[in-house]
N, C-alpha and C positions, 0 to 999 in steps of 0.2 A: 448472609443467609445460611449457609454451609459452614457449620464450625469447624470442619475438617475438612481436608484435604490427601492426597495420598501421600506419606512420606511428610517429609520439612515443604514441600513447593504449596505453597499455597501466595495468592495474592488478595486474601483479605487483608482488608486497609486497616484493623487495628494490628495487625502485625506485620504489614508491608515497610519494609523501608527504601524510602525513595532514593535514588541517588541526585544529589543536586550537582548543579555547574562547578563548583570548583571541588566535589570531589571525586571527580571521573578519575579511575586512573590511568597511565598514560598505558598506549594496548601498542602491540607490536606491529612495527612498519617496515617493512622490508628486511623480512625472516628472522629479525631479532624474536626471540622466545619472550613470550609473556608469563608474568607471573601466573599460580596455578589457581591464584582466587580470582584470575578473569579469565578462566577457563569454565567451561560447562563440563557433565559427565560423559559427554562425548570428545572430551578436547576441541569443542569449537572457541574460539573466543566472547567474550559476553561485551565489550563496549566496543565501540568504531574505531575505526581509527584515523582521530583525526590530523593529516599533514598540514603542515605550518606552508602554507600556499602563499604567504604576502609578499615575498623576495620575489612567485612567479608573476601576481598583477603589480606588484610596483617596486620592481628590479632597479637597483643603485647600476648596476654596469648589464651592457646587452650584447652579445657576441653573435653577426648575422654570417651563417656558415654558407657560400657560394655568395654572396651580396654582388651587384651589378649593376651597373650605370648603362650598360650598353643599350640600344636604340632596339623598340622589337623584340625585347626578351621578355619573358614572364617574370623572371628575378628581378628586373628591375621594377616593375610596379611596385613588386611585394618588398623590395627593398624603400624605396622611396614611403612606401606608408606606415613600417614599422620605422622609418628615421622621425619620420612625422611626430607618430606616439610617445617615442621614445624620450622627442622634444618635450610632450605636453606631459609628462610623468618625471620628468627630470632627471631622465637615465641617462649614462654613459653611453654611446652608441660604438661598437669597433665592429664594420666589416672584415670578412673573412673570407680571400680568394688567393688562392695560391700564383697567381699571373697578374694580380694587380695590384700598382701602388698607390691608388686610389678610388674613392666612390660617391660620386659626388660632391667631391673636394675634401671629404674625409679619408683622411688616412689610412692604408689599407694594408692587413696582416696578413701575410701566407700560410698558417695554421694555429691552430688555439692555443699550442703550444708555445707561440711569441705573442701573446697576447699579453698589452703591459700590465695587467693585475688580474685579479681570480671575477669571473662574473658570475652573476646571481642567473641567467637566462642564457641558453645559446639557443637560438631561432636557425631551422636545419631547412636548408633550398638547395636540397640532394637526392638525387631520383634513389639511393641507398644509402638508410642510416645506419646500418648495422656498423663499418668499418669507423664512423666517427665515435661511437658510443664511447670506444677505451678510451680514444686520446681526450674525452670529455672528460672520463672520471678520472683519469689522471690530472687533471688542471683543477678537479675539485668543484667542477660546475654542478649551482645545482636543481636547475630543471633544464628539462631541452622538450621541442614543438619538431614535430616531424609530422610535415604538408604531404611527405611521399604517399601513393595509393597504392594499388598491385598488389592488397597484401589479404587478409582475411575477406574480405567481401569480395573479392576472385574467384573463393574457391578451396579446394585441397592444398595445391601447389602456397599460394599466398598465404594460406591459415601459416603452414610450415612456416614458409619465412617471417612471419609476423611472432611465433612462438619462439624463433631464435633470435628474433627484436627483443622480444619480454623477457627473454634468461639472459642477454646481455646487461638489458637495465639492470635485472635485479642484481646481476653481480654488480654493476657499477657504482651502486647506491644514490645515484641521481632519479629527478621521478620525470619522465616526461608523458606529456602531450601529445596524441596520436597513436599511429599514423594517420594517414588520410582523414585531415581534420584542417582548419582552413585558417582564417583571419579576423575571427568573430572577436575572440580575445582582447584585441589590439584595437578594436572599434572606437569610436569619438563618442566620448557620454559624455550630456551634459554636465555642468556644475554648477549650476543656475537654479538648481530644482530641489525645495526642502521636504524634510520629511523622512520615512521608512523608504527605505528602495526595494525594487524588486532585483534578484538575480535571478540569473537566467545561465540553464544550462541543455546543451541540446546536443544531441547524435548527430543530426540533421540540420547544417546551419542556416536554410533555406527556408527552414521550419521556424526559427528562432526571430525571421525578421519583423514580423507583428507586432510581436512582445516588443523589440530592441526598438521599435517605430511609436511606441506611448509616448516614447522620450517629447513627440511632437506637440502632443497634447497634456503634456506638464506633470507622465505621469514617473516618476524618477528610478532611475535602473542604475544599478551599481557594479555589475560586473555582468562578464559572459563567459561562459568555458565551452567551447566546444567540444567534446570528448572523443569525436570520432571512433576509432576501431578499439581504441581503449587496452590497448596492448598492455598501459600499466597505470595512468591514472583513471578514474571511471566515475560515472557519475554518481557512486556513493562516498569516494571521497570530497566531492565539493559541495555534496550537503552537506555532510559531516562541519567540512569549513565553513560556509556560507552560513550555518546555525548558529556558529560563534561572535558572526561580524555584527557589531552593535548596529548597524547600518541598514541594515537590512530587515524587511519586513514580513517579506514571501518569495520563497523559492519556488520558480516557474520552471518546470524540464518539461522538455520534447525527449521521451525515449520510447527506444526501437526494439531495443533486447538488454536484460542485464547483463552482466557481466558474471554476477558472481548473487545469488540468491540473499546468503546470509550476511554479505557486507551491504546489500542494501537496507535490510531491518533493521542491522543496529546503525545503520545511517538514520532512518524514519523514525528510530527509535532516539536516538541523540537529541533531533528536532523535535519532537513533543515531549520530552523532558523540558526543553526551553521554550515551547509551547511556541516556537515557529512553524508558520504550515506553510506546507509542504505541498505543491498544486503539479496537476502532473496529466499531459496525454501520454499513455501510452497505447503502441500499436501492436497488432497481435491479437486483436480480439474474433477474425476469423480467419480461418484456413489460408485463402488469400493472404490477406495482411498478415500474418505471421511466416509465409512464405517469401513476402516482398522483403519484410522487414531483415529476414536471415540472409537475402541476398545482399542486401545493402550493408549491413553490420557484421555479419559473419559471425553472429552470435545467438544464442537460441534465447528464443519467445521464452520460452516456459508454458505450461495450460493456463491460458487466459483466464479461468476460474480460481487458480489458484494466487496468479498475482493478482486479480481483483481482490478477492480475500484477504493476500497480505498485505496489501496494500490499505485495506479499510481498517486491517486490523492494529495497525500503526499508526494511522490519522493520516494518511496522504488524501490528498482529494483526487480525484480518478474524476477528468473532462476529457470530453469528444473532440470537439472543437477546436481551432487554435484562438477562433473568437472569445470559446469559452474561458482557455487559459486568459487570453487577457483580461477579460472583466472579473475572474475570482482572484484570481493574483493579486490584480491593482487594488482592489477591495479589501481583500486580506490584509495587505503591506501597510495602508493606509488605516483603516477603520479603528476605534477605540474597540475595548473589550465591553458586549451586550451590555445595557444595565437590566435586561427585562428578553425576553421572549417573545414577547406579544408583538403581530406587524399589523399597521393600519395602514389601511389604503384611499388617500388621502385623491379626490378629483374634480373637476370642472363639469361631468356631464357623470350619470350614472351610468350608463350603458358602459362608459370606460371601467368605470370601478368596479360594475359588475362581471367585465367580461376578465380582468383582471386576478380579482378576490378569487373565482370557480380556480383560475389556474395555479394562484399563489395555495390554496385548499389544497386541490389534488396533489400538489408538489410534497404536504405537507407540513408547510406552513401553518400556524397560529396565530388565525386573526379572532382578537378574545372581542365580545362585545364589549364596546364600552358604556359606563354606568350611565343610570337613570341621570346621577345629577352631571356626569361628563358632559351628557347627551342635551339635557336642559342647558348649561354650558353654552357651550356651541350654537344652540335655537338664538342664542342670545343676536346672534352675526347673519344663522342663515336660515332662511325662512322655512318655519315649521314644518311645512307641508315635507320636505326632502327629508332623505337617510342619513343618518349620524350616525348609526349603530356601530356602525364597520364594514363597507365602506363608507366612507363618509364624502356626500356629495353636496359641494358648495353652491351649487348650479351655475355659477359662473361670474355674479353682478359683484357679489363680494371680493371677488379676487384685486377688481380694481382699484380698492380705495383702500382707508386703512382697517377696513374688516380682515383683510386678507391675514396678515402677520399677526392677527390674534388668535387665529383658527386654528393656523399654526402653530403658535408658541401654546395652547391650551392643548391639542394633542399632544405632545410631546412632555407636557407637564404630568399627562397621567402615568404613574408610576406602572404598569402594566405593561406601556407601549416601551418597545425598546427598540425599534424599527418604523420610519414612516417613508413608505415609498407614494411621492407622486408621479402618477402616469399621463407624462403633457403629447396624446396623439399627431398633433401636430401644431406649429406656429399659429398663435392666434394674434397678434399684437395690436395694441400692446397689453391685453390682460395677459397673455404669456410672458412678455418680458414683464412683468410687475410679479407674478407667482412665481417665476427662475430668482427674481432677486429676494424677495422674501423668504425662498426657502435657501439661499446662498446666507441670507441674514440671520436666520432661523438658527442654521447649521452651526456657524459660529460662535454660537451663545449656549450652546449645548453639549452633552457629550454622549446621545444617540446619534445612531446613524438614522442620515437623511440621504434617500436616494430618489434621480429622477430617472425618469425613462423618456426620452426625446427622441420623439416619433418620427419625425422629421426625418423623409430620406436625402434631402439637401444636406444638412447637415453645414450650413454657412451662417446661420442664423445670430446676429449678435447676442442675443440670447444662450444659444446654446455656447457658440467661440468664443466668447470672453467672458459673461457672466456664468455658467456652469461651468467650463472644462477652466475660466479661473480661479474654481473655487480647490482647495485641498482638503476640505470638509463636507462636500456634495460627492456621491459618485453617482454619476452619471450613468447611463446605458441607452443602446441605441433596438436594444429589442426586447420584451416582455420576459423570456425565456431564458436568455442570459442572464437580466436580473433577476430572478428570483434562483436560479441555480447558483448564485453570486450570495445571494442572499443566503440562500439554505445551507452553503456550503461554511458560510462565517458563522451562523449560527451553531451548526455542528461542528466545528472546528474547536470554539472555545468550549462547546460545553464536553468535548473529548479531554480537551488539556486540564479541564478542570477537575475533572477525575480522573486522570491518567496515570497508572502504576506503572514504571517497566516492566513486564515481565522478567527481564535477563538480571532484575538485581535478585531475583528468589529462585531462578533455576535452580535445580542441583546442581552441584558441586563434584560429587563425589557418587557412586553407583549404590543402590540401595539394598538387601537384604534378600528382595526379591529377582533380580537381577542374577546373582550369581544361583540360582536355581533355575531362572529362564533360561541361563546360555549351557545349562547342562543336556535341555530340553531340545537347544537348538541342531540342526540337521543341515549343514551348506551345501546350497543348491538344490534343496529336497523342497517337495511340499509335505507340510503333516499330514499324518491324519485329522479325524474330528476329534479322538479320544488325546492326540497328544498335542490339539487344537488349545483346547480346555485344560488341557495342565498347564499350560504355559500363562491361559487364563488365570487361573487358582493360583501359580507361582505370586500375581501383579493384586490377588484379595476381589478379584472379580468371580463372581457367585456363577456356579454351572449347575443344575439340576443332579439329582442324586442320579448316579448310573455303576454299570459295573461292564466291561468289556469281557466278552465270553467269544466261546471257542465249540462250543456244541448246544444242545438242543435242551438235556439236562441242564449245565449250566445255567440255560438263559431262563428256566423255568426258576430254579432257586434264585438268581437274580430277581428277578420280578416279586419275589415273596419280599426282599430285602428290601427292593425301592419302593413297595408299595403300589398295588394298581390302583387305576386303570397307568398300564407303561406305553413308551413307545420304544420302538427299536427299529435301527437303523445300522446299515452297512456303515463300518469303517475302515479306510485304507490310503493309503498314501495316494497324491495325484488324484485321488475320488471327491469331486465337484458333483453339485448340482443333480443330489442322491435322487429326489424327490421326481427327476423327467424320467431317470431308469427304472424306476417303482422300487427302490431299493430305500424306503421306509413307511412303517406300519406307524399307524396312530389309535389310540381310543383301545386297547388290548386291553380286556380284564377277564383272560382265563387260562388257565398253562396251558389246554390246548391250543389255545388261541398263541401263543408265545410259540409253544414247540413248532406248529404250523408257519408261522411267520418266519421262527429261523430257516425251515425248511428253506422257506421260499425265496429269504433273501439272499441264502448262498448257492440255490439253485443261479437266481439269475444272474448274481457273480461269476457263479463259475461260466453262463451261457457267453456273456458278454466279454472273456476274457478281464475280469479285474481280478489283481489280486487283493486281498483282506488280511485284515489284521486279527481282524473276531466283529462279533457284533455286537452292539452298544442295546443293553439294556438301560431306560431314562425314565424317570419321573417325569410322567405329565402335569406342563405345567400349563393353564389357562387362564382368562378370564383377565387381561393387561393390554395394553397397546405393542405392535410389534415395531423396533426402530431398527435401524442399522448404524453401527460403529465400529468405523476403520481405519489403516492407516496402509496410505499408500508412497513411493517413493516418487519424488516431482525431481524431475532435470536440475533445476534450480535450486530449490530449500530444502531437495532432499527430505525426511520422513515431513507426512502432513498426516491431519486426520481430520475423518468426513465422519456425520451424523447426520440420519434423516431417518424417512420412514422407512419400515423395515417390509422383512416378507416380501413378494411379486412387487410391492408398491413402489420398491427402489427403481427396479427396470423402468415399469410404466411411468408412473411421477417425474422419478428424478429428484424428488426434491430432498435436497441435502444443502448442509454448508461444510465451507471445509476454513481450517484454522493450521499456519505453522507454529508448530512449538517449539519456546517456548510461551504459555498463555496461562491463564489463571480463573478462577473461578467466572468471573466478571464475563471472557471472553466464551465462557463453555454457556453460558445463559443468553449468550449476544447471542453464538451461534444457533439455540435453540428456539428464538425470536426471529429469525431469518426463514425457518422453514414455513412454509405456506400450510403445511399441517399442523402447526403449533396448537390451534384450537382441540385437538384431540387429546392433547396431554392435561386439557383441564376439565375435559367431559363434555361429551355434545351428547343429545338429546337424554339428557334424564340420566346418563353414561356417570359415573363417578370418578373424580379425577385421580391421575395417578402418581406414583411418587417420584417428581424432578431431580429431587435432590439427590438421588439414589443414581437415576440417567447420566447427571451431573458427576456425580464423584465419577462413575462409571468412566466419561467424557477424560477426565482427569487423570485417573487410572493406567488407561489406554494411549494417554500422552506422554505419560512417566515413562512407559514401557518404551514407545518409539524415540524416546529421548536415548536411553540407555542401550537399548540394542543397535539403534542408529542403523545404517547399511546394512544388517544380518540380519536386519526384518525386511524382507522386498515387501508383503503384501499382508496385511492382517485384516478380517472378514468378522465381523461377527453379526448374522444376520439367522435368525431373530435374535434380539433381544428384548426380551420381553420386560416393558416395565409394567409390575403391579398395582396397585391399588396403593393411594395414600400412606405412606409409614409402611409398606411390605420391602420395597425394594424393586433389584432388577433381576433380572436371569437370564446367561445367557447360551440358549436353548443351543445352537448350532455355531460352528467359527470354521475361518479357512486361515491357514497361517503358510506362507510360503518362505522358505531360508534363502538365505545368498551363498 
């Protein structure tokens, strides 16, 4: 759409280049410097970084530090079931207790340091890890699991000692697990189950048991990482990992709080390069739960709007539920990629189809009618009077014989359909087991998804236990709303991968032209004024209204001859917000008295109200455009972001905005502008004539460039209004608040 962009960063796709799988370069992991072409213009890193994790799930030697036989102790379970694991993975097992010469009949060492070779895992059952950490990296160990708690989810006291956990590791150069993180790791996974697997990673391993419980119903999980306090590995490096393991279909996380903003993007970012999605509750979405969540983690939420955002804006799928995690997950890991769009809704009685279709609509879904001759088709099997259209009601006689598997196999043959869910309310048999097997036979012959929904709160049905949950080609669901947000979530999943640019492979690089004019501009710890608002504007090629900054009364009269009436003018001065509540700006002015008089006025009630001024801005009236707002504020987590919405009063009252971390690209600046609930007014409502996007757009682009490059030295950037004009005029932007660090 936009043949330009600001600077080199643009992410149009005839000049995007994508980075593929094997040419990631390898990015810095434990303070090693990276090269400066996977660097951004802020010195952030631009790829993940992904740790070689397969010595920690499937370790040749296992060193269990405190290990115990004794009768009554908590070390000994945890010893007895990591010997267990360590058996079915074909690891070395060496306990480690300084008082004993054996465990369990295995041999038992008094410190890591007689341990008779180097191991890939030390597993830590010591209420303090800190003192084992050296004699570990001196043995050259290299992960270690530390179950200790007492450490950031305490408190002050515990953050402390948990921060002198994580500078221990990192000098040690080992990566561990933890603290206060448990035994999910080490869990018994099937091997019995083909297919993609789900991995699973979670804060909360309480949280994680759901998911890790599919395994029952055949649906295949291949790893788990607890992450706990996350002191040093986090849950963005084991997406990072998890995105590489051919094995894997969908990564499933339970999280609480990041750890680190920008190592989970180019996590999220990694994953939809290889177009693995990426499925995810996190909590934090109110007050509450973002309170709970910091207790327990010891780590901050972030604004719940803004990881929605970043989260969307990277292809994670963001569910409520832990129900939900498991139905898009399993779905995801499993499912082929769409051949079509279109979902039919495929049923025994209408009222199910109908009560379905309104919910699968609302959600979003796309259910296409299908054709006259589809339709005629079909009459063929099921008697004419019923609906074919979409939903398609068999009324129930046909499902029994062999009509049933034609109705079927003729939906699924129209090139349109790329999705057919049946909704079976409850066990009818045996026409229900005859249309479970049909569409398990259906399934297998095709490479649409075919999904049921088994209404059934029993849920023992041999229909449903062996003939659905045996199929690997059915997914199954046990409630309407699960699947179709199962559904919508696959649907949107591929068609994100399918156009998916990184942004971080067209970042800048390097600081651009306007840049070193901005940071002449900049003022640490000050707020601007409006007048040095808009320079710093003008430095980034953002368009400000013609004006001229005065100091008297004469002045602002030949100002006004310059800028052309009718002007307005406005008090400007440092720390001076929200001109317009003090009455300290005039609009609609077209006569020097009128100017002389207004200067009067505005420096009278400057001076009433004790503000100091800078002078007063005489401006070009500009009208007759939509007014929006675009900012950039700094998040806990991702640090500079930037919000767009409606502008003028309408921010306060509305609110509607979206907000976007960069970096993002053209693509991303038009998502955001399809997000706002006022988007209709950018294209003209009532007779209104539409105005010009592309202009908003760069504008959007512009404003990101900037928060890229000043990073931290921008706390807050305002620009409200800005006014976009009339088709092909552009933007302008009329007023801005710009605050330093």
């Amino acid at each position: 759409m936009l043949g330009s962009t600001y600077g080199t960063f643009t992410t149009d796709p005839r000049r995007a280049r994508v980075v593929a799988c094997g040419e990631v370069p390898a990015p810095a992991v434990h303070g090693q410097a990276a090269p400066a072409d996977d660097l951004d213009v802020s010195g952030r890193p631009l790829h993940a970084a992904v740790p070689d994790l397969d010595r920690f799930f499937r370790p040749e030697s296992v060193a269990v530090i405190g290990a115990s036989d004794a009768e009554g102790r908590p070390n000994t379970g945890i010893t007895r079931q990591l010997m267990d694991w360590a058996e079915r993975c074909g690891a070395r097992l060496h306990p480690v207790h300084p008082t004993r010469q054996s465990v369990f009949g295995t041999p038992c060492f008094p410190s890591v340091a007689a341990l008779p070779e180097q191991v890939d895992l030390a597993v830590l059952l010591v209420s303090d890890p800190l003192p084992v950490i050296e004699e570990l990296a001196e043995s050259k160990v290299k992960f270690a699991v530390a179950f200790a708690s007492g450490f950031a989810e305490t408190g002050e006291k515990g953050a402390a000692a948990q921060a002198r956990l994580a500078a221990a590791v990192e000098r040690s150069g080992l990566r561990l697990l933890g603290p206060n993180t448990n035994l999910n790791a080490f869990e018994k996974f099937r091997d019995d189950l083909e297919g993609p697997a789900i991995a699973l990673i979670t804060q909360s391993g309480h949280q994680g048991r759901p998911v890790f419980t599919m395994q029952e119903i055949g649906v295949r999980l291949s790893h788990w990482a607890p992450t706990g306090n996350e002191a040093d590995l986090e849950t963005s490096d084991f997406i990072s990992y998890f995105a590489e393991r051919p094995e894997v279909g969908a990564i499933a996380c339970y999280v609480e709080g990041l750890k680190d903003g920008r190592s989970f993007l180019l996590a999220a970012d990694h994953a939809a390069q290889r177009g693995v999605p990426v499925v995810a509750v996190k909590v934090g979405r109110t007050e509450t739960g973002a309170r709970m969540a910091a207790s327990h983690t010891g780590k901050l939420t972030g604004a719940d709007t803004v990881v929605d955002a970043a989260m969307r804006q990277y292809g994670v799928i963001r569910v409520d539920g832990l129900d939900e995690l498991q139905d898009t997950s399993a779905l995801l890991a499993r499912a082929r990629p769409p051949r079509a769009e279109g979902v039919v809704v495929y049923s025994i009685s209408g009222g199910t189809g109908a009560h379905f279709s309104d919910l699968a609509t609302e959600a979003g879904l796309r259910l296409p009618q299908l054709s006259d001759a589809k339709q005629t088709e079909l009459h063929q099997w099921i008697p004419g009077y019923l609906n074919v259209a979409n939903p398609v009601d068999n009324g129930g006689h046909p499902v029994g014989d062999w009509r049933g598997r034609k109705i079927i196999d003729a939906i699924l043959d129209d090139p349109e359909v790329g999705v057919l869910i049946c909704p079976i309310t409850g066990p009818f048999p045996p026409m229900s087991d005859k249309l479970a097997q049909d569409l398990v036979d259906a399934a297998e012959q095709t490479d649409k998804l075919v999904c049921v929904v088994w209404g059934s709160p029993v849920g023992t049905e041999e229909a449903y236990r062996t003939t659905l949950l045996g199929s690997s080609r059915v997914a199954t669901f046990r409630t309407f709303a699960n699947c179709i947000t199962a559904v919508r979530s696959y649907l949107d999943h591929h068609r994100f991968t399918t156009r998916y640019r990184s942004p971080f492979a067209e970042a800048p690089r390097t600081p651009s032209p306007s840049f070193r004019k901005a940071q002449a501009l900049m003022r640490p710890g000050q707020q601007l004024s409006e007048h040095a608002a808009k320079q710093l504007l003008r430095a980034y090629g953002i368009r400000v209204p013609r004006e001229q900054l005065v100091t008297s009364a004469a002045a602002a009269v030949r100002a006004a001859g310059l800028v052309g009436y009718p002007v307005v003018m406005k008090a400007s001065g440092a720390r001076l917000a929200h001109k317009s509540d003090l009455g300290l700006v005039k609009v609609g002015l077209t006569s020097a008295s009128q100017v002389r008089d207004a200067y009067r006025e505005l420096t009278d009630i400057a001076r009433y109200e004790g503000i100091a001024l800078d002078g007063v801005l005489v401006c070009q009236m500009v009208e007759r455009g939509v007014e929006m707002v675009v900012g950039v504020t700094q998040d806990e987590l991702f640090g500079p972001t930037v919000t767009v919405g409606l502008g003028g009063v309408l921010v306060e009252v509305l609110r509607d905005v979206a907000v976007r971390v960069p970096p993002f690209g053209e693509d991303q600046a038009l998502a955001m502008l399809s997000e706002l609930r006022g988007r209709p007014l950018l294209d003209g409502v009532r007779g209104g004539p539409p105005v010009d996007v592309d202009a908003l757009v760069e504008v959007v682009l512009r404003v990101q460039r900037m928060a890229l490059e000043l990073g931290d030295e921008l706390a807050e950037l305002d620009i409200n209004p800005l006014m976009v004009l009339g088709r092909g005029q552009g933007a302008v932007a009329l007023d801005a608040l710009a605050v330093c660090r």
